[in-house]
C-alpha positions as CSV (number, residue, x, y, z in Angstrom):
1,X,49.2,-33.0,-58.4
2,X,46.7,-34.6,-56.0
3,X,45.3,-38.0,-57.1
4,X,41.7,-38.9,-56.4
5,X,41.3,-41.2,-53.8
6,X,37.5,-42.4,-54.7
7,X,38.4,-45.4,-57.3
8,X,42.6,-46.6,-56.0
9,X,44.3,-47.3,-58.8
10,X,46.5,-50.6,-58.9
11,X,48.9,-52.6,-60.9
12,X,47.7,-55.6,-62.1
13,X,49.7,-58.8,-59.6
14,X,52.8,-59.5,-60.0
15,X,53.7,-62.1,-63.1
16,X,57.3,-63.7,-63.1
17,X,56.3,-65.3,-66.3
18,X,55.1,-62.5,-68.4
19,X,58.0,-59.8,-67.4
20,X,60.5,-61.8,-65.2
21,X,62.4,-61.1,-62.1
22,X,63.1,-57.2,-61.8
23,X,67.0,-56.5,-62.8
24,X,67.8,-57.9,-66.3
25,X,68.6,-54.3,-68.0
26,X,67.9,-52.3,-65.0
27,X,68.9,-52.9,-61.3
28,X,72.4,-51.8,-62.5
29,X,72.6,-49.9,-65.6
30,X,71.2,-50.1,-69.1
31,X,72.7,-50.6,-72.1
32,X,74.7,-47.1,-73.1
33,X,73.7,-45.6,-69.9
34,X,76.7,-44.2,-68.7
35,X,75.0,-42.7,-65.3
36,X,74.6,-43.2,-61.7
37,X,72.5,-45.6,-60.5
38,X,71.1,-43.4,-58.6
39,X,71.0,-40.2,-60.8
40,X,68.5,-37.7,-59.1
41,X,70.1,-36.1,-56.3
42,X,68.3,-32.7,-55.7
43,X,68.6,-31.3,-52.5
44,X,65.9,-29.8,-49.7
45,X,67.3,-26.2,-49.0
46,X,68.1,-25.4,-52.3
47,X,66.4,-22.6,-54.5
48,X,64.6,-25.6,-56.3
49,X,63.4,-27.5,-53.7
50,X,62.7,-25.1,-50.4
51,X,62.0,-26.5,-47.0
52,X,58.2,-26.2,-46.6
53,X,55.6,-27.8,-44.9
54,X,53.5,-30.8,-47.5
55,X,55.3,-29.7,-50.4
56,X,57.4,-33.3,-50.1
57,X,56.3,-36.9,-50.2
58,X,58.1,-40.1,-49.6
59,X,57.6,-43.1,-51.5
60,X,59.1,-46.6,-49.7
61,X,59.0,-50.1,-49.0
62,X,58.6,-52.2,-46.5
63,X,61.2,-54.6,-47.9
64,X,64.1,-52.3,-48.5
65,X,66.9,-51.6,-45.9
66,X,67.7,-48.1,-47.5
67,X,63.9,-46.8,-47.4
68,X,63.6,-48.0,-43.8
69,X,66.1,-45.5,-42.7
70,X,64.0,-42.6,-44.3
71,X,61.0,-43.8,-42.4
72,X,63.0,-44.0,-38.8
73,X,64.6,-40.6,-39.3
74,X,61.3,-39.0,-40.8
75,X,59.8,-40.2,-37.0
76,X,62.6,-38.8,-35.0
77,X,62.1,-35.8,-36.7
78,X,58.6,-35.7,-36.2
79,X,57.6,-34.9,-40.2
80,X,54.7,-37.4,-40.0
81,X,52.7,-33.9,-40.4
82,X,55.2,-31.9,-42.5
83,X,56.1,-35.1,-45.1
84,X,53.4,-37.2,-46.6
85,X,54.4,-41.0,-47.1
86,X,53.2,-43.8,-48.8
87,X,54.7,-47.7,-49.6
88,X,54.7,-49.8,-52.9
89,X,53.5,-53.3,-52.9
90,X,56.6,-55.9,-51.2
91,X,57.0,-58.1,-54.3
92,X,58.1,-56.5,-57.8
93,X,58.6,-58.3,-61.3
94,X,60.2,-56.7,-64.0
95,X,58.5,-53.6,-64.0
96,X,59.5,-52.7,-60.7
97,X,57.8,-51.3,-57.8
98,X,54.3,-51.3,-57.9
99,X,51.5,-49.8,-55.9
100,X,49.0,-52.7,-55.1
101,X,46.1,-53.3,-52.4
102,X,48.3,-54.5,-49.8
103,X,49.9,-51.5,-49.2
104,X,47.5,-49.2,-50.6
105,X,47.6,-46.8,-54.0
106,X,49.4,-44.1,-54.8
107,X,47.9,-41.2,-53.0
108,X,49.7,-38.0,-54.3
109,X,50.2,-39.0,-58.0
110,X,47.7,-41.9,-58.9
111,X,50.2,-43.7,-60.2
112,X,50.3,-47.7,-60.8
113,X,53.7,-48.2,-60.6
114,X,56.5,-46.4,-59.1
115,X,58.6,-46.2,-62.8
116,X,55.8,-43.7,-63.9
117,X,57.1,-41.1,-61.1
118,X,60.7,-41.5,-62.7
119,X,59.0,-41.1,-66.3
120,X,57.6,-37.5,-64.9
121,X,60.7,-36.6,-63.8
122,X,62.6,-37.9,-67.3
123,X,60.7,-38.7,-70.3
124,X,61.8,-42.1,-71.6
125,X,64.1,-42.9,-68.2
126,X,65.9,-46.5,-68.7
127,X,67.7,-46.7,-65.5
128,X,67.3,-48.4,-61.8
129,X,64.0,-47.7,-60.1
130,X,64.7,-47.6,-56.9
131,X,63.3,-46.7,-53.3
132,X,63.3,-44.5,-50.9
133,X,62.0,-41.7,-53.8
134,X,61.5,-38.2,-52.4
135,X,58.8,-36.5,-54.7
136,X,58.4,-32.9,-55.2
137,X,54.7,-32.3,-55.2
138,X,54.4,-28.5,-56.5
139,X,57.3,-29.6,-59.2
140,X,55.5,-33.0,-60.1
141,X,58.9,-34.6,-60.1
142,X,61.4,-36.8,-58.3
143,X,63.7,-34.3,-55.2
144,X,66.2,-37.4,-55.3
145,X,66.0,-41.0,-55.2
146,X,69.9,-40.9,-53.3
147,X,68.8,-42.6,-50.3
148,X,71.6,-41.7,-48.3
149,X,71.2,-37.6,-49.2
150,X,67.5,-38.4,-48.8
151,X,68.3,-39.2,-44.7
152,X,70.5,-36.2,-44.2
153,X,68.0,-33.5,-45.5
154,X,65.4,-35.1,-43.7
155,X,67.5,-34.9,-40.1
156,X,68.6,-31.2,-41.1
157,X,66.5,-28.8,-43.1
158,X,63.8,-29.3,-40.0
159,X,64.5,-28.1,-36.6
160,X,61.6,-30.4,-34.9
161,X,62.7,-33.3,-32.8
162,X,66.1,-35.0,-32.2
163,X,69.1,-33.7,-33.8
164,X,70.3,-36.6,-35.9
165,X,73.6,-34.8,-37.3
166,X,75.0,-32.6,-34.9
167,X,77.4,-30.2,-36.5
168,X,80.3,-30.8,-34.3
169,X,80.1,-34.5,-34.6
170,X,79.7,-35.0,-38.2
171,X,82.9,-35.6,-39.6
172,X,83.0,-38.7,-37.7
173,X,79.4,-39.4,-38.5
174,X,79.9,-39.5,-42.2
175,X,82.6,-41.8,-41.4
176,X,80.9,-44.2,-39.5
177,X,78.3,-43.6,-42.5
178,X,80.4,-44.6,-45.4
179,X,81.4,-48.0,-43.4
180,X,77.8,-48.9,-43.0
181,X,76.3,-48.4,-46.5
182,X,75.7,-51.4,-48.2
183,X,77.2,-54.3,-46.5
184,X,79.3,-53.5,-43.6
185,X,82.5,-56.1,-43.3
186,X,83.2,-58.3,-40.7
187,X,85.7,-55.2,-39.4
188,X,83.3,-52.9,-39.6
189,X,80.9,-54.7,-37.0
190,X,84.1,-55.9,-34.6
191,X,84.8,-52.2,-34.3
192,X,81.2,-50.9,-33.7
193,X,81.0,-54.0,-31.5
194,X,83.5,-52.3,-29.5
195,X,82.8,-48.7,-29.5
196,X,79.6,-49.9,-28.0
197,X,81.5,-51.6,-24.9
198,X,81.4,-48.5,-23.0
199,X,78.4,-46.2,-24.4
200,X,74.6,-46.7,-25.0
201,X,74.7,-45.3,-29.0
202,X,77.6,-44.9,-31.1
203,X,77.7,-41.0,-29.9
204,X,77.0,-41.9,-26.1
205,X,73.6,-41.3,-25.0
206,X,72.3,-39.0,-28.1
207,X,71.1,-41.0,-31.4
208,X,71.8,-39.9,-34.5
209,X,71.8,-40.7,-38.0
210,X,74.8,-43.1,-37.9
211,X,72.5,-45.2,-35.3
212,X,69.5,-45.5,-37.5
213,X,72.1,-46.8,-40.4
214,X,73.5,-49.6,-38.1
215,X,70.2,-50.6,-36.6
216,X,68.6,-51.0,-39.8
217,X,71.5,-53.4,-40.9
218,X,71.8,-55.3,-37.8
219,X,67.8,-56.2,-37.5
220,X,67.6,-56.9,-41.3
221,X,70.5,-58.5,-42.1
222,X,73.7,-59.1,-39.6
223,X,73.6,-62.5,-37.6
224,X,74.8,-60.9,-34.0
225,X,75.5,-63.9,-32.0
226,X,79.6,-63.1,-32.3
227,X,78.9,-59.4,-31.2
228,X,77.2,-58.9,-27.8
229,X,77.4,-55.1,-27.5
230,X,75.6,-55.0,-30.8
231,X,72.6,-56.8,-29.7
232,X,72.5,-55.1,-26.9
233,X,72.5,-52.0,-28.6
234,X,69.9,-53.3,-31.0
235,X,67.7,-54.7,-28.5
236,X,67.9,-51.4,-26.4
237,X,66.8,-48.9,-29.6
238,X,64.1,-51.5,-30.4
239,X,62.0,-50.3,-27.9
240,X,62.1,-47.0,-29.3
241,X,58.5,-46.3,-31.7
242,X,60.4,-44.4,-34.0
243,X,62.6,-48.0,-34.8
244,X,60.2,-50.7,-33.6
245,X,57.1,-48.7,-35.2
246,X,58.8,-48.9,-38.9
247,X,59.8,-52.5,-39.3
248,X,57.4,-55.7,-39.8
249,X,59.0,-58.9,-38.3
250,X,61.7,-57.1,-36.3
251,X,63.7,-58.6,-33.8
């Protein structure tokens, strides 16, 4: 489905006091909704969802840690031609994430706000609505709104540009991975801090998809003062476009 572009179509502003803050109901789970939060977790490469050329789009924000990484690895993989991308408005109230003239409409699915792609997918959908969403556009539904799946298809079902998860290293990627989702502990950062003593990236002088994971935390949200290698490291993959080029307000 292709929306017109000649009249956008956008939400009406945000209005804390006619719908609240977004969460009450839905940033975890709903009443009776014995689901994951994140419940669509279709795959690129399978039977349903082939790898091919404008069939995908991703929707993100500019405000969320886990949508950044989508953007970065989409870059380093060079799919700024192959997947089409597009960001809801910054501020959300309770209906979730919205597409307003900031950021610019919808320009797959017309849509107003982002719940609307989660309706197509599910008729009468009560759960999270979350970012980064990878939509399906000969389907007219959501791939997978499981950001950290959403990264891994993205760095392997194309063969352009830098190989993100190198087959030999990636049992000790996913490990790093699973440390670094959410908020990584005080632990988790001494150790990194470390392992970065005596190497440029985590996996010496080849990035991959644990580096886009650990950058994204540490310019968003990890005070580095305490860890010298880190900001090092941080400061170094900064002046790389594909990390630099996605973030407003970066360090």
């Amino acid at each position: 489905m292709t929306a017109s572009t000649d009249t956008p179509a956008y939400a009406s502003p945000v209005d804390l006091d006619a719908y609240g803050p977004y969460g009450p109901g839905r940033a975890h789970t709903s009443a009776g909704w014995n689901r994951p939060i994140y419940p669509f977790q279709g795959r690129i490469g399978s039977r349903e969802h082939p790898v091919e050329a404008g069939r995908y789009h991703l929707y993100v924000s500019w405000v969320c840690p886990y949508a950044h990484r989508a953007v970065i690895v989409r870059r380093l993989k060079g799919l700024e031609e192959v997947i089409s991308l597009s960001y809801v408005d910054d501020r959300r109230d309770g209906r979730g994430w919205a597409f307003r003239e900031r950021r610019g409409p919808d320009p797959v699915n017309g849509f107003t706000f982002l719940e609307q792609a989660y309706e197509a997918t599910e008729k009468g959908y009560l759960g999270h609505i979350s970012v980064p969403v990878l939509w399906d556009r000969v389907l007219g539904r959501i791939v997978s709104n499981h950001y950290p799946d959403i990264t891994i298809d993205l760095a392997t079902q194309w063969r352009s540009g830098l190989d993100l998860y190198h087959a030999d290293l990636r049992p000790e990627i996913d490990a790093i991975n699973s440390g670094l989702d959410r908020d990584p502990a005080q632990e988790t950062l001494e150790r990194l801090d470390r392992r970065l003593g005596d190497r440029r990236y985590l996996f010496g002088e080849v990035i991959t998809e644990s580096d886009v994971r650990l950058w994204v935390h540490l310019v968003r949200l990890a005070d580095l003062s305490a860890y010298p290698n880190l900001a090092a490291y941080a400061r170094d993959l900064h002046q790389h476009p594909a990390f630099a080029g996605t973030f407003e307000g970066g360090r």
